[in-house]
Structures are given as C-alpha cells and as structure tokens.
PDB file with SEQRES, HELIX, SHEET and CRYST1 records, atoms N, CA, C and O in Angstrom:
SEQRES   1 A   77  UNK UNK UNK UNK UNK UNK UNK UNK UNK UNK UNK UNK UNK          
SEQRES   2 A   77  UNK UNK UNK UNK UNK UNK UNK UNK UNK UNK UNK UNK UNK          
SEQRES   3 A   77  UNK UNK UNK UNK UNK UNK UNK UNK UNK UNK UNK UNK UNK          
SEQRES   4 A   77  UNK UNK UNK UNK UNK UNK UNK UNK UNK UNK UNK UNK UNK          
SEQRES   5 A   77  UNK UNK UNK UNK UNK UNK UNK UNK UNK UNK UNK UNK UNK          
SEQRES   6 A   77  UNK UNK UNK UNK UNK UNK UNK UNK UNK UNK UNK UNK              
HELIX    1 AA1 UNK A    2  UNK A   17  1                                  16    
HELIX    2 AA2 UNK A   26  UNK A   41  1                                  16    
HELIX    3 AA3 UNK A   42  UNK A   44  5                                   3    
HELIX    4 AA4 UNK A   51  UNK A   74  1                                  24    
CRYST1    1.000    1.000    1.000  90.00  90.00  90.00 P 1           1          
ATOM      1  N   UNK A   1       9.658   2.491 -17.860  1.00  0.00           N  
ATOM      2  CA  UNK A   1       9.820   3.247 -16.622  1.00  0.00           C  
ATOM      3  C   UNK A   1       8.718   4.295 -16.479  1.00  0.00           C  
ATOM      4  O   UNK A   1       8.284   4.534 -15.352  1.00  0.00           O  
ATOM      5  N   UNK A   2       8.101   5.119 -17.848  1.00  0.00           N  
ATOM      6  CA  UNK A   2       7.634   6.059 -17.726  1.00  0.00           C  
ATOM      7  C   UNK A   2       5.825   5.239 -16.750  1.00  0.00           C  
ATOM      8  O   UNK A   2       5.294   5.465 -15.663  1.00  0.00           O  
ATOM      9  N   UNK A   3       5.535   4.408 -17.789  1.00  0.00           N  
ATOM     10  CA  UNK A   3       4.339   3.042 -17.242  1.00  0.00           C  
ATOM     11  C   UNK A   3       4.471   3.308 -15.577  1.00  0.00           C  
ATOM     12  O   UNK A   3       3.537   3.783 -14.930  1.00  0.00           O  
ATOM     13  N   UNK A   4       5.288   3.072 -15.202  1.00  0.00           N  
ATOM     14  CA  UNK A   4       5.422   2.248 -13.634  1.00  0.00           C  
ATOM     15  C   UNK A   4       5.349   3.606 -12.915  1.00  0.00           C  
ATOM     16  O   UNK A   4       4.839   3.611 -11.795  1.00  0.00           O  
ATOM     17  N   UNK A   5       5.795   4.742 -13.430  1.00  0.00           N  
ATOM     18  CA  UNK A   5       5.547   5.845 -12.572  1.00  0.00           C  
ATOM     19  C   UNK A   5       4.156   6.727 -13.023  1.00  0.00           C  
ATOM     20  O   UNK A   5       3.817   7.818 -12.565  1.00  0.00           O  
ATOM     21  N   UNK A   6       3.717   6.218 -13.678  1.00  0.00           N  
ATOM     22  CA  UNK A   6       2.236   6.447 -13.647  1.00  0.00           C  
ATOM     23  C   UNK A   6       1.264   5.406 -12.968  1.00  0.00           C  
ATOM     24  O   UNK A   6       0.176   5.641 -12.443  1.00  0.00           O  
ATOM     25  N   UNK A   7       1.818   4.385 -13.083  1.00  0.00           N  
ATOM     26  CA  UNK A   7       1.035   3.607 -11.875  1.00  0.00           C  
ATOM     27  C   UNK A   7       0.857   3.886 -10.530  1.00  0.00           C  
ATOM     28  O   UNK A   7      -0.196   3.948  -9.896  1.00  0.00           O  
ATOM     29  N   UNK A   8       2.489   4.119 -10.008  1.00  0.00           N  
ATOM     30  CA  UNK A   8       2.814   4.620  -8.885  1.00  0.00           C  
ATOM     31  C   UNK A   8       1.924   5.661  -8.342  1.00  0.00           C  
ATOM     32  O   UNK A   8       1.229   5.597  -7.327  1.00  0.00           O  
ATOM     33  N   UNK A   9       2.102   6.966  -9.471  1.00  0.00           N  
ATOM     34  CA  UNK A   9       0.894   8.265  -9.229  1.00  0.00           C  
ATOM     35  C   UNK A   9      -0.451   7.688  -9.221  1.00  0.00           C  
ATOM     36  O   UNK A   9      -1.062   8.174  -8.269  1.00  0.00           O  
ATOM     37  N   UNK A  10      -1.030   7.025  -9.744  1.00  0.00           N  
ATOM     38  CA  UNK A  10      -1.637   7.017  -9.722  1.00  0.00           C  
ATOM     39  C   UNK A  10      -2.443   6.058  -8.273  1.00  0.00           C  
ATOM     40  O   UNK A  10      -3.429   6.446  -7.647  1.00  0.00           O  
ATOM     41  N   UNK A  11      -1.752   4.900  -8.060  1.00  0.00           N  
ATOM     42  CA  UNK A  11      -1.996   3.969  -6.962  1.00  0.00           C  
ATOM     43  C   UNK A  11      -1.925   5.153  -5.837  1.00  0.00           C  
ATOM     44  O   UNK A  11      -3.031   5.388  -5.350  1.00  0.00           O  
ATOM     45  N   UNK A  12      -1.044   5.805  -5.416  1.00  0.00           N  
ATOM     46  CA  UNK A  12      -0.597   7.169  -4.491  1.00  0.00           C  
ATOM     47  C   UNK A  12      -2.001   7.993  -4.502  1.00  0.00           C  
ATOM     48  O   UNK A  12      -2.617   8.117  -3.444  1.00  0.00           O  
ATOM     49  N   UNK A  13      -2.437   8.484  -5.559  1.00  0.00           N  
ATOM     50  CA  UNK A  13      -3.852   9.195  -5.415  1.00  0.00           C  
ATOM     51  C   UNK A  13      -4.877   8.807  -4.918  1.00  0.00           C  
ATOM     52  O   UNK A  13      -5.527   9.438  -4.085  1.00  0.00           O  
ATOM     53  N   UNK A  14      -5.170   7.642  -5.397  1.00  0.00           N  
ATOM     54  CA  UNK A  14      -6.461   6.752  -4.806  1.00  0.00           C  
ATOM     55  C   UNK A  14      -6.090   6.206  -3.672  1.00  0.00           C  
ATOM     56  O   UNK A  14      -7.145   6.025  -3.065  1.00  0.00           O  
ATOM     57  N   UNK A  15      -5.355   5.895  -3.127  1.00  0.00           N  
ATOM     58  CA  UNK A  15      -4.724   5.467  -1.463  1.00  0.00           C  
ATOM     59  C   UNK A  15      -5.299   6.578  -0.942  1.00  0.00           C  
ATOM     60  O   UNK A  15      -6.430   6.636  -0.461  1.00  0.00           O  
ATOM     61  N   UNK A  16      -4.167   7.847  -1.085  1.00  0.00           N  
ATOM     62  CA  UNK A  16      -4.565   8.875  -0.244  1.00  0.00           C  
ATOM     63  C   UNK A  16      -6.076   9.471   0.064  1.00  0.00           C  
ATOM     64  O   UNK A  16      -6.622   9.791   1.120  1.00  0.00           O  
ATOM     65  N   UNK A  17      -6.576   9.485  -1.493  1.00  0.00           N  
ATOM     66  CA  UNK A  17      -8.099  10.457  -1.154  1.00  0.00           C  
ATOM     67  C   UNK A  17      -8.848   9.732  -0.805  1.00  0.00           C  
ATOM     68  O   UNK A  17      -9.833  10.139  -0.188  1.00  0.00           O  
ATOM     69  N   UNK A  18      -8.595   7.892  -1.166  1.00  0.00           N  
ATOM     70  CA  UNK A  18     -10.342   6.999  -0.702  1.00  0.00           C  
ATOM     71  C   UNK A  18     -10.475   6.850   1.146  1.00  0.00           C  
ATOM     72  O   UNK A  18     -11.425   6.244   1.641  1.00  0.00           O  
ATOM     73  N   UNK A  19      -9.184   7.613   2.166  1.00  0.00           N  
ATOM     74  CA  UNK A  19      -9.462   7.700   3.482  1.00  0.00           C  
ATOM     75  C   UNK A  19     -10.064   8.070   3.744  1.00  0.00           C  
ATOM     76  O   UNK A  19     -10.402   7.563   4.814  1.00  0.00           O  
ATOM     77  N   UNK A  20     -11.179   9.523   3.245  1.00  0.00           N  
ATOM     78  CA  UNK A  20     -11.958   9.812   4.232  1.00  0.00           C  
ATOM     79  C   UNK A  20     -13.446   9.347   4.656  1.00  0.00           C  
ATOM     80  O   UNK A  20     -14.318   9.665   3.847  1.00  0.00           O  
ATOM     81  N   UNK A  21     -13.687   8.942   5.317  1.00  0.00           N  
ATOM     82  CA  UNK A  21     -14.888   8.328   5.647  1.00  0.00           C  
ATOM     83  C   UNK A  21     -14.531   6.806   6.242  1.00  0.00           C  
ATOM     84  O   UNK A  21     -15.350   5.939   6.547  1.00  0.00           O  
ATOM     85  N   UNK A  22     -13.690   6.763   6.286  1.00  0.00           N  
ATOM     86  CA  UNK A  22     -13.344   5.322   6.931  1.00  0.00           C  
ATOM     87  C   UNK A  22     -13.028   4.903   8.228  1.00  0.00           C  
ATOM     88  O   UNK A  22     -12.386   5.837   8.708  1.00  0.00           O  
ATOM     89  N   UNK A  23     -13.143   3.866   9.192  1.00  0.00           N  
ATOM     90  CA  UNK A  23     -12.749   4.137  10.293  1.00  0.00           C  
ATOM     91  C   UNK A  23     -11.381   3.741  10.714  1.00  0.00           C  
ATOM     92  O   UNK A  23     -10.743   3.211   9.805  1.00  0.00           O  
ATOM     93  N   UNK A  24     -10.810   3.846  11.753  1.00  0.00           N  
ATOM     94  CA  UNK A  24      -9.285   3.463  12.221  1.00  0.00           C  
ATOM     95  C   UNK A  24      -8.804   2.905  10.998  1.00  0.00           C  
ATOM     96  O   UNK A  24      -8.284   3.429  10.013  1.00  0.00           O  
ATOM     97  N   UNK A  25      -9.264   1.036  11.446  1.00  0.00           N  
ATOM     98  CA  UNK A  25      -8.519  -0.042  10.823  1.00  0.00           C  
ATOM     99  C   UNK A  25      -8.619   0.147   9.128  1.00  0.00           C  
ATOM    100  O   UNK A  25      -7.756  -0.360   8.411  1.00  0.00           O  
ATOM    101  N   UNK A  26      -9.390   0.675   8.744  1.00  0.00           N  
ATOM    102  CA  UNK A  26      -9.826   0.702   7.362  1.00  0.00           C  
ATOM    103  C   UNK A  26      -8.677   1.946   6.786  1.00  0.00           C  
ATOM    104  O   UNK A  26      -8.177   1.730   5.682  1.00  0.00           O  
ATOM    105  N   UNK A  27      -8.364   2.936   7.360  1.00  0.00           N  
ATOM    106  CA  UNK A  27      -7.758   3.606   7.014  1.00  0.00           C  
ATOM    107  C   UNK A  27      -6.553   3.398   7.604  1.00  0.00           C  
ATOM    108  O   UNK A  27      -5.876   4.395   7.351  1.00  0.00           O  
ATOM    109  N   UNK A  28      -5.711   2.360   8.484  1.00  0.00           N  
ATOM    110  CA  UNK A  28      -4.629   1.651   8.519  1.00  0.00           C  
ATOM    111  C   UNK A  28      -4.201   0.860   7.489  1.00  0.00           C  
ATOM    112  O   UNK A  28      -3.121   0.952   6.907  1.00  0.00           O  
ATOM    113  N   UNK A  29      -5.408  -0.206   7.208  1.00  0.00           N  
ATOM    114  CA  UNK A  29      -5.171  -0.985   6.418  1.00  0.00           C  
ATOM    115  C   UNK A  29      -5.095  -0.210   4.261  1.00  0.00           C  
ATOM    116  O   UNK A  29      -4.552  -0.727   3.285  1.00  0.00           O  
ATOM    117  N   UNK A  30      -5.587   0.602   4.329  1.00  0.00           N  
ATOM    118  CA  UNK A  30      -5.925   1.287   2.887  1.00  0.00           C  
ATOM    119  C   UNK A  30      -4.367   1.823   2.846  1.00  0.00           C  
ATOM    120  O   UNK A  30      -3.599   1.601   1.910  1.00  0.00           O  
ATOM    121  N   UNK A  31      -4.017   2.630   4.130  1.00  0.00           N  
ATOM    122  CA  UNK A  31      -2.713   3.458   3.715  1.00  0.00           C  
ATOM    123  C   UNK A  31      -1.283   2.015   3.976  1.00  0.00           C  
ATOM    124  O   UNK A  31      -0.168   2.133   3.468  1.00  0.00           O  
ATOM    125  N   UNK A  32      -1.562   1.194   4.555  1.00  0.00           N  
ATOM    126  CA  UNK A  32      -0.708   0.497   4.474  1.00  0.00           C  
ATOM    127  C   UNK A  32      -0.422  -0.424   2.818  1.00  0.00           C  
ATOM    128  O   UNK A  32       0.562  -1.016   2.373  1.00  0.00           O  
ATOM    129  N   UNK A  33      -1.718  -0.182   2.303  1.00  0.00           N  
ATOM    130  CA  UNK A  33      -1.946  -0.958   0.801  1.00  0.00           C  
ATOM    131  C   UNK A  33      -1.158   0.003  -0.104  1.00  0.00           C  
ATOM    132  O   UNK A  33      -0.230  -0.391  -0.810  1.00  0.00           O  
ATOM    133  N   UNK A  34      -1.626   1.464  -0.045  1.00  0.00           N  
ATOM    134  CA  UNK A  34      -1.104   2.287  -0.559  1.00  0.00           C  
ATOM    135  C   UNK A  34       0.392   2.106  -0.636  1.00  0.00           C  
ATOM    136  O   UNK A  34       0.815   1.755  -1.737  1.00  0.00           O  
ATOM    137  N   UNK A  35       1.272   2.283   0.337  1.00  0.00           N  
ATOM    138  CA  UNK A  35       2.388   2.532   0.941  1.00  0.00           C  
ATOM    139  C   UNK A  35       3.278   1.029   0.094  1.00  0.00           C  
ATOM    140  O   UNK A  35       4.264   1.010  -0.643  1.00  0.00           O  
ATOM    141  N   UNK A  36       2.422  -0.049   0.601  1.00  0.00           N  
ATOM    142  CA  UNK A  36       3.025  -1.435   0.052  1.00  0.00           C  
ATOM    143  C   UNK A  36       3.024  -1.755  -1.528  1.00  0.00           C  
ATOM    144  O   UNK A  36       3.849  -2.337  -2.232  1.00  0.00           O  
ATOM    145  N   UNK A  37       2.077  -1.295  -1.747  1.00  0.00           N  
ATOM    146  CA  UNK A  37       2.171  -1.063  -3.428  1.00  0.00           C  
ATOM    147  C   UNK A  37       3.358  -0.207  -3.709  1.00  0.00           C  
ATOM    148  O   UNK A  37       4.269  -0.803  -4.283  1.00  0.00           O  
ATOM    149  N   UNK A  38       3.576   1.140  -3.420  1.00  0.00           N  
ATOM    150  CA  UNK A  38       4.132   1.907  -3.829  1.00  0.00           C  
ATOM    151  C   UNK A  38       5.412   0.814  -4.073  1.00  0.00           C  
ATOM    152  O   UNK A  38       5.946   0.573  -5.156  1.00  0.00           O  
ATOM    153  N   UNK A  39       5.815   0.107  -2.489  1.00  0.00           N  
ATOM    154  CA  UNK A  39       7.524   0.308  -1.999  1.00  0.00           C  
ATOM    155  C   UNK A  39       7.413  -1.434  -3.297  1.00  0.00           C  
ATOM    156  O   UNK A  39       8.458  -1.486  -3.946  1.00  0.00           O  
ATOM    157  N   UNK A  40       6.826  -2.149  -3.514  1.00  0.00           N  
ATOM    158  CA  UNK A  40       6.190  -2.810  -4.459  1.00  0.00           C  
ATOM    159  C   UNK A  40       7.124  -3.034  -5.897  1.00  0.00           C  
ATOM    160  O   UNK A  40       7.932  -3.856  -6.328  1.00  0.00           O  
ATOM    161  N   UNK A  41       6.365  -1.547  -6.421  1.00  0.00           N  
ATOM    162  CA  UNK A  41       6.338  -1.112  -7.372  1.00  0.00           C  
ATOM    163  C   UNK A  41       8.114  -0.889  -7.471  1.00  0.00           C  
ATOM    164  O   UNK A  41       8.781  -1.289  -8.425  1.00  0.00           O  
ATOM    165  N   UNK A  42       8.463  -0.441  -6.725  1.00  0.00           N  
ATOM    166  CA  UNK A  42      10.042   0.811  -6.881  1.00  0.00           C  
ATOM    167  C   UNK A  42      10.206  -0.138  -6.579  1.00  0.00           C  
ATOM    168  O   UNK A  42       9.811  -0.424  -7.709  1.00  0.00           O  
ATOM    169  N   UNK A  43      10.540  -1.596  -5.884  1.00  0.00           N  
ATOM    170  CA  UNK A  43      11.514  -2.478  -5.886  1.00  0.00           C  
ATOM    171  C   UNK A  43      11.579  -3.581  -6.628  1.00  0.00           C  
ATOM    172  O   UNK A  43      12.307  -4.532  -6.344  1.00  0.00           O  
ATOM    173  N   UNK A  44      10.807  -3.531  -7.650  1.00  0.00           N  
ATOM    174  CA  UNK A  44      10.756  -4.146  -8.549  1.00  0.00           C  
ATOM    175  C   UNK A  44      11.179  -3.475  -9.817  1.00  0.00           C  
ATOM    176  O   UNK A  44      11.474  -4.154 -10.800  1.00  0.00           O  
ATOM    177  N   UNK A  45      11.206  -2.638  -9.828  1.00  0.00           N  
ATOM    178  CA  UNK A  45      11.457  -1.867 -11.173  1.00  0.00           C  
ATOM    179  C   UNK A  45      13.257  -1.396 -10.763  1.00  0.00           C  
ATOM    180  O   UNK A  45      13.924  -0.870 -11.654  1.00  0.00           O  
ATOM    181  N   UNK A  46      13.615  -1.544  -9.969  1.00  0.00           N  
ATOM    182  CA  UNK A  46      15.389  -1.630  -9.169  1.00  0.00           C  
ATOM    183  C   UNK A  46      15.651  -3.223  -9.500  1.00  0.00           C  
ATOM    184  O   UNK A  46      16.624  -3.450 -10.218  1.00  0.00           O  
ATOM    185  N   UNK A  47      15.007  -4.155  -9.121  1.00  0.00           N  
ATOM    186  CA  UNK A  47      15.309  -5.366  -9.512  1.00  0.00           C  
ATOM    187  C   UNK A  47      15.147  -6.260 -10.997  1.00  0.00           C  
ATOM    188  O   UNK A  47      15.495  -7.378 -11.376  1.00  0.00           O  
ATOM    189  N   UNK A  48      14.536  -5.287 -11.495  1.00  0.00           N  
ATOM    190  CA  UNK A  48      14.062  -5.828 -12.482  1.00  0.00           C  
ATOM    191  C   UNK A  48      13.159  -6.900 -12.929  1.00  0.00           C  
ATOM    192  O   UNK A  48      13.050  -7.572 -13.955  1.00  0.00           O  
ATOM    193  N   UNK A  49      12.555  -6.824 -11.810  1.00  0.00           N  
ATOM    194  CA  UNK A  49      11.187  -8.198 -12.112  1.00  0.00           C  
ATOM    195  C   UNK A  49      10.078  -7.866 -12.473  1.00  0.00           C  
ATOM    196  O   UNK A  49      10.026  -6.855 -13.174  1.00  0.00           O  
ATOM    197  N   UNK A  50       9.073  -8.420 -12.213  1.00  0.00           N  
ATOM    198  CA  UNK A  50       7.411  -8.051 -12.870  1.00  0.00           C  
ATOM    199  C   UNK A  50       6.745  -6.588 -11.760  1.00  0.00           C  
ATOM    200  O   UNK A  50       6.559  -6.453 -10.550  1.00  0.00           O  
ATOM    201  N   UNK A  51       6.607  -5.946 -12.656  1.00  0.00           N  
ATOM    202  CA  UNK A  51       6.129  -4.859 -11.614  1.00  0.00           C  
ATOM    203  C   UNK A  51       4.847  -4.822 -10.745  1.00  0.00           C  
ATOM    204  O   UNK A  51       4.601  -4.284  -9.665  1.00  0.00           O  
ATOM    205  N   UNK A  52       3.868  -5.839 -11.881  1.00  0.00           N  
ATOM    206  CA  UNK A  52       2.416  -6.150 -11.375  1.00  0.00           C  
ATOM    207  C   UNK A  52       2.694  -7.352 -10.402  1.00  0.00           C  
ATOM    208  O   UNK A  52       1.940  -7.684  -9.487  1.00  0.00           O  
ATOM    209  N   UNK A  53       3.442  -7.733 -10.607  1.00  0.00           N  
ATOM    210  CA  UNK A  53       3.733  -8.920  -8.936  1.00  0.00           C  
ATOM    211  C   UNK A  53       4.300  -7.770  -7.608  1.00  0.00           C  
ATOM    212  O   UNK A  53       3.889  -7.923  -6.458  1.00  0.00           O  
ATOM    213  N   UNK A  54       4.805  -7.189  -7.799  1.00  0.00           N  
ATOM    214  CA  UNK A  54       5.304  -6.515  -6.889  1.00  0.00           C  
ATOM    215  C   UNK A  54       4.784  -5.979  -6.148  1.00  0.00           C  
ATOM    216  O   UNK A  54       4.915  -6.041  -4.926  1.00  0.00           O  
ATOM    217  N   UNK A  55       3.393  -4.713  -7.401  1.00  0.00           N  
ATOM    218  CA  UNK A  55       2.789  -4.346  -6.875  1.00  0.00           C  
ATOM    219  C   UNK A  55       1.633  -5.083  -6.032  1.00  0.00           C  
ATOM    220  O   UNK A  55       1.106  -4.460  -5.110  1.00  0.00           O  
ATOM    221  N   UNK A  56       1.269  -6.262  -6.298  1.00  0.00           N  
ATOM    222  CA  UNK A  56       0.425  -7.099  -6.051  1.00  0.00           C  
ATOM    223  C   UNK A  56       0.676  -7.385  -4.315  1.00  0.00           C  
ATOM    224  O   UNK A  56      -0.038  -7.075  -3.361  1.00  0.00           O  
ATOM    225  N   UNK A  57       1.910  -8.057  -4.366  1.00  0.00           N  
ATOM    226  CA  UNK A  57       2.208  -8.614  -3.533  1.00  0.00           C  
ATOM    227  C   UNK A  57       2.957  -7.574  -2.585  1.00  0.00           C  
ATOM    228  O   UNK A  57       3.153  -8.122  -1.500  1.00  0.00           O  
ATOM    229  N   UNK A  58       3.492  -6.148  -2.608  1.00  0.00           N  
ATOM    230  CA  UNK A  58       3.511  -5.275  -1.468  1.00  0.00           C  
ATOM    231  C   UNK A  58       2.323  -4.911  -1.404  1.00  0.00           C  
ATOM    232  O   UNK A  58       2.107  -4.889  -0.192  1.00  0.00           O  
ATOM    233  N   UNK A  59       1.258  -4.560  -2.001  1.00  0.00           N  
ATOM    234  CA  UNK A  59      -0.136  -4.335  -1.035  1.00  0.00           C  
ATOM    235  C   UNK A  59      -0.555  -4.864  -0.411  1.00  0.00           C  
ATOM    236  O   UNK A  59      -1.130  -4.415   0.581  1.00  0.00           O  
ATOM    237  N   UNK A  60      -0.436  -6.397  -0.787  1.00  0.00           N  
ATOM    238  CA  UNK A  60      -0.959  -7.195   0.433  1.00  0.00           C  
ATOM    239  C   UNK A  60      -0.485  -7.471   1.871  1.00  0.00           C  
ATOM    240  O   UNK A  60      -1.064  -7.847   2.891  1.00  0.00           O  
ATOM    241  N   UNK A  61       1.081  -7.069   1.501  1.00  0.00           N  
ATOM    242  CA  UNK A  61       1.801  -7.290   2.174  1.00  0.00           C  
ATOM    243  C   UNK A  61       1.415  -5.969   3.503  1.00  0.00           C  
ATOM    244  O   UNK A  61       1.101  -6.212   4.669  1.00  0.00           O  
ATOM    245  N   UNK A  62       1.557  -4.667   2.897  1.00  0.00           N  
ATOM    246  CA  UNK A  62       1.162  -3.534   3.448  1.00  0.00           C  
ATOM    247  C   UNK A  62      -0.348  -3.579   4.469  1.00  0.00           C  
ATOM    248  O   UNK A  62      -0.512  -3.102   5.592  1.00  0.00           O  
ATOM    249  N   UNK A  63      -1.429  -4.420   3.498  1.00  0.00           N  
ATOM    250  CA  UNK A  63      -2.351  -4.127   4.011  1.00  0.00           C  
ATOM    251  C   UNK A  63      -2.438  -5.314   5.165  1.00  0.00           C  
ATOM    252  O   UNK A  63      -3.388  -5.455   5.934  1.00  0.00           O  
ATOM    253  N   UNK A  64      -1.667  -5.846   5.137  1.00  0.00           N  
ATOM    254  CA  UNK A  64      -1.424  -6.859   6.306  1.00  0.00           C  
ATOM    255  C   UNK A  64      -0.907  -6.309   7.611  1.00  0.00           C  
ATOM    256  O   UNK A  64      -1.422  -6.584   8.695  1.00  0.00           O  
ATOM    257  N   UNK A  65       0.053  -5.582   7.468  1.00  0.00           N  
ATOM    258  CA  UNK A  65       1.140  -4.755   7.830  1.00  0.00           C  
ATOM    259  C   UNK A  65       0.272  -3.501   8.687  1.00  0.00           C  
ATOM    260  O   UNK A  65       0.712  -2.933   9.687  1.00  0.00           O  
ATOM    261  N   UNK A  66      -1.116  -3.214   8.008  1.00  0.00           N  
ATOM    262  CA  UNK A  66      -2.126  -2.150   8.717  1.00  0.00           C  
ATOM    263  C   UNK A  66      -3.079  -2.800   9.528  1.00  0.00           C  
ATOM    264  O   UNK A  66      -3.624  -2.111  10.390  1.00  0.00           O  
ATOM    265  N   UNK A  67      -3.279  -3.565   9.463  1.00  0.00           N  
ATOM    266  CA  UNK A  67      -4.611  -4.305   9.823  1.00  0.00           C  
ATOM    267  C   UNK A  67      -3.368  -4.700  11.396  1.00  0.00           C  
ATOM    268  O   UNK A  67      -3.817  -4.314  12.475  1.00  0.00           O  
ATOM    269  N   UNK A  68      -2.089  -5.340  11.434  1.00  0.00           N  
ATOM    270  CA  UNK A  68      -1.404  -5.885  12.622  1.00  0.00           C  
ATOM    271  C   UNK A  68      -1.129  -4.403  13.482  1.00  0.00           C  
ATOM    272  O   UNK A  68      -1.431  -4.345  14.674  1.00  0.00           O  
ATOM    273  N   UNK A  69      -0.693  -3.540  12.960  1.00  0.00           N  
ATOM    274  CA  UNK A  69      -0.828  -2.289  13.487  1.00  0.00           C  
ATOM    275  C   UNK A  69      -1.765  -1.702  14.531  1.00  0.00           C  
ATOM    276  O   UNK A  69      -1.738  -1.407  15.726  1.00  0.00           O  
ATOM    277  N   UNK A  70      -2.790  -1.669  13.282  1.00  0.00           N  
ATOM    278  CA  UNK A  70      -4.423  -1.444  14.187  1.00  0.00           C  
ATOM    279  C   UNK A  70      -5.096  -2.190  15.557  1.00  0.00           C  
ATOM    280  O   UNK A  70      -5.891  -1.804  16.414  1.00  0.00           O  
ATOM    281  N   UNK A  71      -4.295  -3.582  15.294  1.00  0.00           N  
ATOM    282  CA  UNK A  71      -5.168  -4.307  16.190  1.00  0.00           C  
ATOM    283  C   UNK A  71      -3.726  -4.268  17.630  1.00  0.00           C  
ATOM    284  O   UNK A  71      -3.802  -4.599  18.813  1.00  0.00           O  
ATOM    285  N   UNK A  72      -2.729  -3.801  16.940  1.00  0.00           N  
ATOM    286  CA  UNK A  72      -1.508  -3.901  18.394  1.00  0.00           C  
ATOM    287  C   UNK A  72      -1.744  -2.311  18.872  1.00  0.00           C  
ATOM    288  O   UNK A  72      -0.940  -2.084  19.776  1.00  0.00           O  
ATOM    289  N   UNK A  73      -2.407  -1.355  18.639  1.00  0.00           N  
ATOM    290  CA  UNK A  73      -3.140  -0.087  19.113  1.00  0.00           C  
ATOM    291  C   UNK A  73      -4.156  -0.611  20.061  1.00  0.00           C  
ATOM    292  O   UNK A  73      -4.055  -0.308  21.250  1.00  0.00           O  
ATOM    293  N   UNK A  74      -5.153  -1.393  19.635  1.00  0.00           N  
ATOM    294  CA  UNK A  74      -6.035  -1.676  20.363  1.00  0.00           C  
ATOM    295  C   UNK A  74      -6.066  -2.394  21.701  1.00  0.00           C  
ATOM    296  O   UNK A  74      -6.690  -2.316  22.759  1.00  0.00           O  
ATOM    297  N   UNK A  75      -4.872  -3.303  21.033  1.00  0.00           N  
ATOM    298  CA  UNK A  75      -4.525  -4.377  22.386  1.00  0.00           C  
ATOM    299  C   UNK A  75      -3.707  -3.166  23.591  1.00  0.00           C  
ATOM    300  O   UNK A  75      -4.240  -3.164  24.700  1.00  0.00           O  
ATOM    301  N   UNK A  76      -2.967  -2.571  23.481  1.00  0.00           N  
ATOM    302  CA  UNK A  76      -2.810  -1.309  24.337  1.00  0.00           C  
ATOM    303  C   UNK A  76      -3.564  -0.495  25.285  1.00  0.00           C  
ATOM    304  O   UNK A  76      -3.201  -0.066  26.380  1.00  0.00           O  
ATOM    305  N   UNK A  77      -4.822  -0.339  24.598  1.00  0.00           N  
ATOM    306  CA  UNK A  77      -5.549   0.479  24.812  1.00  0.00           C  
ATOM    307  C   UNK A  77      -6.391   0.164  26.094  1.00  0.00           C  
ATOM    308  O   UNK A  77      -7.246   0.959  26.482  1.00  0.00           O  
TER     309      UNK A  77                                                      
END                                                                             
C-alpha cells in the first residue's frame, strides 16, 4: 500500500507541474492522464488487481477522455 501511494504522489506531481508551457489540448490531455492514472491506481488497489495495469490503462483512458473534451470545446466554438 505504502508503494502505490508513492506512485500516486508521485504520478500527481509530474501531471500537475509538466502543464506549463503547453497548449489547450496538451494540457487537457496531460491532466486527464494525470487524473486517469490516479483514479487507476486507487481502483485497483480497492479491487485488488495489478496496480501497473490500472495505472496503465486509466491514463490512457484519461488521456483519451482529454483529448474528446478538447476537441467538443472546439466544435462549440
């Protein structure tokens, strides 16, 4: 448990600080990676499965999740 919440902190740090300099979608898609890892991570470690799948597969999931975001802003616009 102690592992997975240092991952967590740590995935959480580098999400947050690598935004600046990026544009819209890049920083949709980064915080959605962030975010999807995190929720990832904590629902796997509640379920008890592989945490590196989790995390794997909510970032992608997330950064999917930013990138559809970004582009349904645009279509608005």
């Amino acid at each position: 448990m102690r592992q997975t919440a240092i991952i967590l902190a740590v995935a959480s740090a580098l999400g947050l600080s690598a935004c600046s300099g990026l544009n819209d979608r890049n920083q949709k898609m980064l915080s959605g990676a962030a975010i999807g890892t995190g929720v990832g991570v904590v629902g796997t470690v509640i379920t008890g499965g592989c945490v590196t799948c989790g995390a794997v597969i909510g970032g992608a999931i997330g950064t999917g999740a930013g990138y559809i975001m970004h582009e349904n802003e645009q279509a608005r616009k």
